[in-house]
TORPA-4810 file (N, C-alpha, C, O; in nm, 3 decimals):
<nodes>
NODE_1_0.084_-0.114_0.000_0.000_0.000_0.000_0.090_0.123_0.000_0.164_0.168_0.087_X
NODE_2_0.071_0.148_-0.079_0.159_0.279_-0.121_0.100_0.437_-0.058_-0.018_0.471_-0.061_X
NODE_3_0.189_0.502_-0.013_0.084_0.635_0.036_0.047_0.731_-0.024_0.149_0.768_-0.081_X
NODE_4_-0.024_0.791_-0.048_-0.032_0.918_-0.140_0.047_1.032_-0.087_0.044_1.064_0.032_X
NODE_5_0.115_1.092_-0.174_0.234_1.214_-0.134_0.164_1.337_-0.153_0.147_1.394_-0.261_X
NODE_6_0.135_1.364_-0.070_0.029_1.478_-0.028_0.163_1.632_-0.049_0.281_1.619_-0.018_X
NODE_7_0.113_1.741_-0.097_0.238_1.852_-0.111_0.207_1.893_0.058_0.115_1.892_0.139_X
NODE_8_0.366_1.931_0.045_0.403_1.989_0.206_0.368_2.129_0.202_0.393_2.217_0.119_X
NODE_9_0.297_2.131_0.324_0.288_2.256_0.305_0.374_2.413_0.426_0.392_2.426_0.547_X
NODE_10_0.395_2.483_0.326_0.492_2.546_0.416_0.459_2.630_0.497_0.342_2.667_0.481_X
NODE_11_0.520_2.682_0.587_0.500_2.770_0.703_0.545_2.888_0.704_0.663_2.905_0.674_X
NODE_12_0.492_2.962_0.727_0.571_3.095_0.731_0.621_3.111_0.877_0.562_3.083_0.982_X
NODE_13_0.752_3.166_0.856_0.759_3.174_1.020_0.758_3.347_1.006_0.794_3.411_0.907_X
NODE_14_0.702_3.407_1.143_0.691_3.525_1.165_0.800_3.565_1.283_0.808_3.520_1.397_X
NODE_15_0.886_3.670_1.213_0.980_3.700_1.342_1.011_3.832_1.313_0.987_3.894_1.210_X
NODE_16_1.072_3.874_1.428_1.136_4.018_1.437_1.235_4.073_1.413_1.310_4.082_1.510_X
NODE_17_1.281_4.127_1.294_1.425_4.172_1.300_1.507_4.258_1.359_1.518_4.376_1.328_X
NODE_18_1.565_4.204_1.440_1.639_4.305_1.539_1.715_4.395_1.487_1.746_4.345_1.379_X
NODE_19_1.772_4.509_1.496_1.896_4.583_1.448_1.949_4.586_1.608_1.897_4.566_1.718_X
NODE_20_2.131_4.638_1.538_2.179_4.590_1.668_2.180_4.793_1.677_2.290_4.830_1.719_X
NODE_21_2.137_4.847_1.663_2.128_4.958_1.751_1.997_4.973_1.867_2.002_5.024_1.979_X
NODE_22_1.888_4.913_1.801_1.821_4.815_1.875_1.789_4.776_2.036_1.811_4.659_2.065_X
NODE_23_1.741_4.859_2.138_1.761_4.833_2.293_1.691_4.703_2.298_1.589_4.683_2.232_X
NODE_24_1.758_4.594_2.391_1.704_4.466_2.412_1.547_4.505_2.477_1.529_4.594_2.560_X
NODE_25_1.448_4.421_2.424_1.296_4.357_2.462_1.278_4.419_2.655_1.331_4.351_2.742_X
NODE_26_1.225_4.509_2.680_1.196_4.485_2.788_1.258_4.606_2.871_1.243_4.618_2.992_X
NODE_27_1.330_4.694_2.788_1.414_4.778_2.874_1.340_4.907_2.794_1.292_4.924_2.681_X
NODE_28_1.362_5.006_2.943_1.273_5.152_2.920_1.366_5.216_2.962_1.460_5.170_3.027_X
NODE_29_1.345_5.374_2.916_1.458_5.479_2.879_1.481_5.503_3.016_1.594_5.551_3.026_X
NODE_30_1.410_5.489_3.162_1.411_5.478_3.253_1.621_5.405_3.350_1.718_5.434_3.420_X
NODE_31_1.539_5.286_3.253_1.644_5.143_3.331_1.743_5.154_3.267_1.852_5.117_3.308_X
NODE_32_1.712_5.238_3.089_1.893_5.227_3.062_1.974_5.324_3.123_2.093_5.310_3.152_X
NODE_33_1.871_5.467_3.147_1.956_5.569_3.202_1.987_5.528_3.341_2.089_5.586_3.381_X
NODE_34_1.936_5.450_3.429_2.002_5.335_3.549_2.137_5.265_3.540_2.196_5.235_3.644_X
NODE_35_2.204_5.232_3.386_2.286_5.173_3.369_2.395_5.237_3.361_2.499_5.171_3.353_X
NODE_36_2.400_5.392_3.360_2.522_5.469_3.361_2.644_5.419_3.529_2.625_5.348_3.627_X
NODE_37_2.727_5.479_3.496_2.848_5.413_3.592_2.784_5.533_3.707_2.740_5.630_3.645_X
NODE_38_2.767_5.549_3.884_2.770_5.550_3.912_2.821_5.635_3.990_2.900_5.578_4.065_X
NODE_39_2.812_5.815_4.021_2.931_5.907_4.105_3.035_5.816_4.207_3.009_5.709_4.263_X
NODE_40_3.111_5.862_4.211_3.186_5.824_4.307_3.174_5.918_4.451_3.159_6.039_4.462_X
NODE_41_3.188_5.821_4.546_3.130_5.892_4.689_3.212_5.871_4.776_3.255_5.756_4.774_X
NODE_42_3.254_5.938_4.858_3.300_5.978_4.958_3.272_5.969_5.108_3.309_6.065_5.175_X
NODE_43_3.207_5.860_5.174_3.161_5.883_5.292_3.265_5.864_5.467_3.356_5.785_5.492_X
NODE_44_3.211_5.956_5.543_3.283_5.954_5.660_3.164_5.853_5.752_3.046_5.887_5.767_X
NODE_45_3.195_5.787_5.780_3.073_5.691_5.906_3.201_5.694_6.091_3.319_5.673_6.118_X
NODE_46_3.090_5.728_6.156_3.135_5.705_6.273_3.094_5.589_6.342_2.975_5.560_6.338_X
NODE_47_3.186_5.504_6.417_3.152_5.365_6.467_3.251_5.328_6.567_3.366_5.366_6.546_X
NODE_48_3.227_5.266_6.666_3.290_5.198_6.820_3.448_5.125_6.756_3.433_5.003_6.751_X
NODE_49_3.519_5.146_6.731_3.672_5.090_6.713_3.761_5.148_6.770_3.842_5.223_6.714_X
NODE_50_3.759_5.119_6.897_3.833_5.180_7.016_3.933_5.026_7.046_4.055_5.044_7.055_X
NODE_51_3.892_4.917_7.055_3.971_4.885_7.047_4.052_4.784_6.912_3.982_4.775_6.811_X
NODE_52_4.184_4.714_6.907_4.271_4.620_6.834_4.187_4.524_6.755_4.219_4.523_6.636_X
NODE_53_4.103_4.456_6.782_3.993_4.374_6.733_3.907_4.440_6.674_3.893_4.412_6.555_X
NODE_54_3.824_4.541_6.727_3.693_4.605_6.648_3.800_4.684_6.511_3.758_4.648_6.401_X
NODE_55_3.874_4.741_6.505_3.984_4.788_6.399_4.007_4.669_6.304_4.002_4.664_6.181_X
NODE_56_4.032_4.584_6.387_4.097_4.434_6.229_3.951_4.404_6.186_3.953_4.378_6.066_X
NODE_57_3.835_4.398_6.232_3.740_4.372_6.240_3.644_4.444_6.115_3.574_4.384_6.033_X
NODE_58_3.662_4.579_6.127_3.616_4.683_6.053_3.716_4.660_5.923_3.664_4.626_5.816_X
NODE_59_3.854_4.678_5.932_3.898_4.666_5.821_3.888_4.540_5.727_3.896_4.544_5.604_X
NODE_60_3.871_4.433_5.802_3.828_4.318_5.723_3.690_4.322_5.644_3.681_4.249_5.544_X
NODE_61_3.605_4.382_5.672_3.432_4.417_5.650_3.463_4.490_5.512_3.436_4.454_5.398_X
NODE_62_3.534_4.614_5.561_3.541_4.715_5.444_3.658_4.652_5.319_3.624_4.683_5.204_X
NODE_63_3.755_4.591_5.328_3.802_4.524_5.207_3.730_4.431_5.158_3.779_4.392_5.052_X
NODE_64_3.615_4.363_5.193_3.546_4.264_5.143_3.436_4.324_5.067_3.390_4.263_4.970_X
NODE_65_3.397_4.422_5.098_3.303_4.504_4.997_3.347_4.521_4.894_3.454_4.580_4.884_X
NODE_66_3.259_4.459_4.746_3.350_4.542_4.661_3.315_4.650_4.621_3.392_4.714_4.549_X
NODE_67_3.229_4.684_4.646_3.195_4.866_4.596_3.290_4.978_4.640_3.302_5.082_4.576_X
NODE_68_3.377_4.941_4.793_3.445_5.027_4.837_3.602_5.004_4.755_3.684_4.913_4.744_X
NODE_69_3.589_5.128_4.710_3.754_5.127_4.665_3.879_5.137_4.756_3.967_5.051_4.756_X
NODE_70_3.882_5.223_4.817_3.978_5.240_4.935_3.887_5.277_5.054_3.772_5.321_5.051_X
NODE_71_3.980_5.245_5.177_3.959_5.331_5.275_4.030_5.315_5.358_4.124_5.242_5.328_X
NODE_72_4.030_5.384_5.538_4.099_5.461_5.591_4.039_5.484_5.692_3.944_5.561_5.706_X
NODE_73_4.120_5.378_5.814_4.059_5.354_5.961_4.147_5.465_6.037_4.268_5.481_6.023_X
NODE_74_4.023_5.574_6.156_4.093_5.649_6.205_4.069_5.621_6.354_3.963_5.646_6.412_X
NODE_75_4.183_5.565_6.413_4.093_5.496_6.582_4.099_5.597_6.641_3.991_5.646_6.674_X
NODE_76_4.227_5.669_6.678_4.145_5.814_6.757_4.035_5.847_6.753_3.954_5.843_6.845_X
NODE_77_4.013_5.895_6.610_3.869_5.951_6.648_3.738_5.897_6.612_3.629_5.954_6.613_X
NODE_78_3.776_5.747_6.571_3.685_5.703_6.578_3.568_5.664_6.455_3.451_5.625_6.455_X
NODE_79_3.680_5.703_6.345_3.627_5.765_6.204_3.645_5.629_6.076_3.743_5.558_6.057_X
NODE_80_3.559_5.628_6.028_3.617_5.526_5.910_3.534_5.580_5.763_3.416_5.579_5.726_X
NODE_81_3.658_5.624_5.708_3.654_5.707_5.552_3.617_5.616_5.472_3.626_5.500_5.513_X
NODE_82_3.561_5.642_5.326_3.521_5.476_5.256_3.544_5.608_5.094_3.543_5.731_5.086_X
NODE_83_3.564_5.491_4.992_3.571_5.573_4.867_3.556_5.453_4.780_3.634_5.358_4.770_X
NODE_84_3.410_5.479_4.703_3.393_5.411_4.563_3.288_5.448_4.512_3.255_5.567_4.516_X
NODE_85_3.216_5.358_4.457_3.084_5.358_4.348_3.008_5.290_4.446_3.029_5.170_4.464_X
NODE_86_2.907_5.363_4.527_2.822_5.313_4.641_2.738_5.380_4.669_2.760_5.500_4.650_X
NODE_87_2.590_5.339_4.731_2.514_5.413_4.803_2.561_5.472_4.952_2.476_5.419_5.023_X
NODE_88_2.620_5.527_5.016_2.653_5.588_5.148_2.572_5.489_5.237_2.627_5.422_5.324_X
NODE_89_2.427_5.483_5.210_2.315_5.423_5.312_2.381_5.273_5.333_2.400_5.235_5.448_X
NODE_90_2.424_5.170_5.199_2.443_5.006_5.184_2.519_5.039_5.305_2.486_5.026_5.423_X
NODE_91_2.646_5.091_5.245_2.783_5.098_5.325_2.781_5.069_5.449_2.839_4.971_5.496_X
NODE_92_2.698_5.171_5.528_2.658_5.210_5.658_2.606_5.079_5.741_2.638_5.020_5.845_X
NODE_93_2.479_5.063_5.608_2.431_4.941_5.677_2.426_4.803_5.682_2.336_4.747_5.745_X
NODE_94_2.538_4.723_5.608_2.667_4.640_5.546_2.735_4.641_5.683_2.742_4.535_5.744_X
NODE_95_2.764_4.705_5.712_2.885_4.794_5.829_2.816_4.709_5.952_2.854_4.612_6.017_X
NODE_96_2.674_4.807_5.952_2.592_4.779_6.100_2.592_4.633_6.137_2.624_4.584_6.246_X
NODE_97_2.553_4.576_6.036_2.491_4.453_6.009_2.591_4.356_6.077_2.558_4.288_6.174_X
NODE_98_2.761_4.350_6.001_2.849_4.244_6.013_2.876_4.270_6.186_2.864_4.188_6.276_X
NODE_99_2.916_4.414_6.194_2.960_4.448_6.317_2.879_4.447_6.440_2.933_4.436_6.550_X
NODE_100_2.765_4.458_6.426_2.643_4.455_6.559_2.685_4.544_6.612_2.698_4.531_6.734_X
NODE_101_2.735_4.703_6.535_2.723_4.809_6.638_2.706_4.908_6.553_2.741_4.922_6.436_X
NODE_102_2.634_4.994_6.645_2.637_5.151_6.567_2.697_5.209_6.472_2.820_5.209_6.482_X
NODE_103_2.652_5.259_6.384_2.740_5.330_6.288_2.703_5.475_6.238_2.608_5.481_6.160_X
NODE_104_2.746_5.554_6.262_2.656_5.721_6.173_2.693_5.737_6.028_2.756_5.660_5.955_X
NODE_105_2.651_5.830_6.010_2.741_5.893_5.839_2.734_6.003_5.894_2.628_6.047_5.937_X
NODE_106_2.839_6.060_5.900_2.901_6.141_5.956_2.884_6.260_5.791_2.806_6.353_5.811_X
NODE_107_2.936_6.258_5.674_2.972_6.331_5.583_2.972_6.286_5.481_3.029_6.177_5.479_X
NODE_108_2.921_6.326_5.362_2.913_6.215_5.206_2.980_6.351_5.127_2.963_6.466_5.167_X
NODE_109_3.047_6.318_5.024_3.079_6.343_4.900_3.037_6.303_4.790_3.037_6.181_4.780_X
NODE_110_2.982_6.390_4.656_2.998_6.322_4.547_3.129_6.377_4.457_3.197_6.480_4.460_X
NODE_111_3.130_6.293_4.401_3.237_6.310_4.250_3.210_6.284_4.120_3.163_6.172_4.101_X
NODE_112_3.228_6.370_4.003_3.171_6.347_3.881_3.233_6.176_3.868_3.312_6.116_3.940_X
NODE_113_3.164_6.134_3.752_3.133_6.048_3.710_3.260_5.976_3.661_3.367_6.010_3.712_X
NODE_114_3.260_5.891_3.576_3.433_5.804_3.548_3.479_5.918_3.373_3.595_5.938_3.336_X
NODE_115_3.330_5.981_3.289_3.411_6.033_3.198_3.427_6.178_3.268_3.473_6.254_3.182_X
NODE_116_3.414_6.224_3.353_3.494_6.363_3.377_3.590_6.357_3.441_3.633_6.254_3.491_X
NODE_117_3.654_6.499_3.452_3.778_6.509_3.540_3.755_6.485_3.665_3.641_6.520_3.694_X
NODE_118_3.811_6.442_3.749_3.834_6.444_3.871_3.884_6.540_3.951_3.987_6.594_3.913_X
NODE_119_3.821_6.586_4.088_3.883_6.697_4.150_4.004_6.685_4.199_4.037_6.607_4.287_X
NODE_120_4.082_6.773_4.136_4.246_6.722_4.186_4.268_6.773_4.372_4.357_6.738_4.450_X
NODE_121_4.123_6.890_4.400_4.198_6.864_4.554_4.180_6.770_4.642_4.082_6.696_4.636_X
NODE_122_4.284_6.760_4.749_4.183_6.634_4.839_4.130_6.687_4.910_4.144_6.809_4.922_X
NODE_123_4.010_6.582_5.019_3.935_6.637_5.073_3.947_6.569_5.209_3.959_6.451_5.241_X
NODE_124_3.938_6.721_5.301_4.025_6.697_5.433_3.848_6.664_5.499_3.756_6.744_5.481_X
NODE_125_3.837_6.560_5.559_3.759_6.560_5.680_3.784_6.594_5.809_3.865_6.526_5.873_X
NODE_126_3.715_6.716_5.875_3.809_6.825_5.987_3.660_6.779_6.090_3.648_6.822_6.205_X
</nodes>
């Protein structure tokens, strides 16, 4: 029994041609302008590192962040400087969290962005 060869019939497929200038499916002028790099900030937080431990303690916290670029434990007074691409608030409360103690923000900075110049002075926290 032989089959009858019926014609195939074809499909159209329907699709979208992307161009690659093109913003991916799903993104609004909102979320891309979200995607720009980030000021760079400057914050002073005050917190209990009076003593040898709460100091190794703090500095271990703050190199494990990676948002913080540098920073700069001051035990006298009690001060811990932070510098990167961050919300001031995470930082603070990142900080609170590991350490189970108080922390203020004492002072924030911003800084233009990664395509401008940078302020060549430094900035003294007094």
């Amino acid at each position: 029994m032989a089959l009858a060869s019926s014609p195939k019939k074809e499909i159209q497929r329907i699709g979208i041609k992307k161009s690659k200038n093109m913003l991916y499916s799903g993104t609004s002028l909102a979320s891309v302008e979200s995607l720009t790099v980030p000021l760079v900030q400057v914050v002073v937080l005050s917190a209990d590192i009076r003593c040898a431990e709460c100091q190794r303690r703090v500095a271990d916290i703050m190199s494990r962040m990676n948002e913080v670029e540098t920073h700069m434990i001051e035990k006298q007074q009690c001060r811990i400087s932070a510098c990167g691409r961050f919300r001031p608030s995470d930082v603070a409360i990142k900080l609170r969290k590991k350490m189970n103690r108080r922390v203020e923000i004492l002072d924030t900075r911003d800084f233009g962005s990664s395509k401008e110049q940078e302020d060549p002075t430094p900035v003294v926290a007094g």
